[in-house]
N, C-alpha and C positions, 0 to 999 in steps of 0.2 A: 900265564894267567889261566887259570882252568874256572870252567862255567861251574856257579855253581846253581843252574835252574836251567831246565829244560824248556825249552822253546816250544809251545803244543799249536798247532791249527786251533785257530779258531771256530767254535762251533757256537752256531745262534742257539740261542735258549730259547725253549719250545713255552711257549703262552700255557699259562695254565689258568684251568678254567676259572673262575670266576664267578662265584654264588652274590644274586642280585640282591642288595639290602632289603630287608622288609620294608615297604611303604608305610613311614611314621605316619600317622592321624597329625592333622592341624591342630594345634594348641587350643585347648580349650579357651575362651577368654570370656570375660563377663565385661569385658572393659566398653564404653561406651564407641561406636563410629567417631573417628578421626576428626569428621569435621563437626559434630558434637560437641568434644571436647575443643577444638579451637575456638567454636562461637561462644562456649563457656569461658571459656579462658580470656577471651577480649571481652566479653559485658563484664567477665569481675574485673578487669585490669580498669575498663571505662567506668565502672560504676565506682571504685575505690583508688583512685591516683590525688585523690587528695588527702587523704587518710594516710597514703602509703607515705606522701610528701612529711607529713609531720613525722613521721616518725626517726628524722634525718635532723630535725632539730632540737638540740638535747634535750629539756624537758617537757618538749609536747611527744616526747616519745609516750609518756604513758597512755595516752589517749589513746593510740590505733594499738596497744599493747591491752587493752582493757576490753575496747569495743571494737577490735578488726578483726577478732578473731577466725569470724565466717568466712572471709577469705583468703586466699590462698597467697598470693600474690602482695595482700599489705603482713602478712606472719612471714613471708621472706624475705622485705624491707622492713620490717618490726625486727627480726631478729639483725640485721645489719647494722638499724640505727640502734638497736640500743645495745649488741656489744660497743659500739662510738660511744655511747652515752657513757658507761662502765668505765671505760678506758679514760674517756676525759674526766670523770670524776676522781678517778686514780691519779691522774695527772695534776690536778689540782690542790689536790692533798697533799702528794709528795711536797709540789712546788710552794706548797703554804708551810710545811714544815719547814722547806729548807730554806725560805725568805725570814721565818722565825728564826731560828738555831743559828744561822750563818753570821749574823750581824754581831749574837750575842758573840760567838767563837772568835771572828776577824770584825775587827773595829772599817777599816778600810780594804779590803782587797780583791785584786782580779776575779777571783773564784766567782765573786757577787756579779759579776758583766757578764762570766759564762752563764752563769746557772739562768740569767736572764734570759741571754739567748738562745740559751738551748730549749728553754719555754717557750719563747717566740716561734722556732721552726715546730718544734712538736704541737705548738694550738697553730699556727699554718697549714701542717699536714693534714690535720683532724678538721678543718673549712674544708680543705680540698676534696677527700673524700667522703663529707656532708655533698659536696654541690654535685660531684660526682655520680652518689647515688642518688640525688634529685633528678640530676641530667639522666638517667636509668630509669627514673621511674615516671618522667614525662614520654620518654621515649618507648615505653611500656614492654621494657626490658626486665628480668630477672639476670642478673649480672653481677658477679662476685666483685666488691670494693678491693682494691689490691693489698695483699698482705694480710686483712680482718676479717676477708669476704667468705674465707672454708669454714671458719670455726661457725657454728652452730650454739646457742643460749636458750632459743626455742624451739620445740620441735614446728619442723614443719611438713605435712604429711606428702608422700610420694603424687599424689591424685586421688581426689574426692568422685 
């Protein structure tokens, strides 16, 4: 069997110098002191948790969609409750079409028991995270609803 690589001493590698980064300048910011913005941020949550509340139940969504707009806090529980609002009314619809249509189509059949039940768990679902983002917004949390909480309907601004 013949070598086919040479075996060398090992030799340290010699450091090489090293030019020191320029000293970046601190980021400019206009943003307000930290605790500024948290005492702002608890007097809008204390001052508008009732407001943020309704908008968790389907049609008093309009109200904090109308007149909550000044803050911050009920327009990111506005936009929560009323994609809910949206959605159950899409749900609604379908389930009134297909309480119409299905009787006419099937005189008696199972299909009518599902389609019942599968409206039971889906207006279920839609209580649950109503109460959910209740329980969020006594708790004076901003907290995505699971599954509906990313999507976005209104804007809501980064920090005022």
């Amino acid at each position: 069997m013949g070598d086919d690589y040479e075996l060398k001493p090992h030799e340290p590698r010699k450091p090489q110098a090293s030019t020191p980064a320029p000293a970046e300048p601190p980021p400019v910011s206009s943003a307000k002191p930290a605790v500024e913005q948290e005492e702002k941020s608890e007097a809008d949550i204390g001052n508008h948790r009732a407001m943020a509340i309704l908008s968790y139940i389907p049609i008093l969504v309009i109200i904090p969609l109308v007149f909550g707009q000044q803050s911050r806090f009920v327009r990111y529980h506005t936009n929560q409750g009323f994609l809910l609002f949206i959605l159950e009314a899409l749900r609604w619809g379908l389930m009134s079409s297909l309480y119409t249509a299905l009787p006419l189509m099937f005189a008696s059949h199972p299909i009518l028991a599902l389609v019942g039940f599968v409206n039971g768990v889906i207006s279920f679902l839609f209580l649950a995270f109503a109460i959910v983002g209740v329980l969020h917004v006594v708790g004076g949390q901003c907290q995505e609803l699971p599954v509906i909480g990313k999507y976005r309907v209104i804007e809501i601004d980064p920090e005022e």
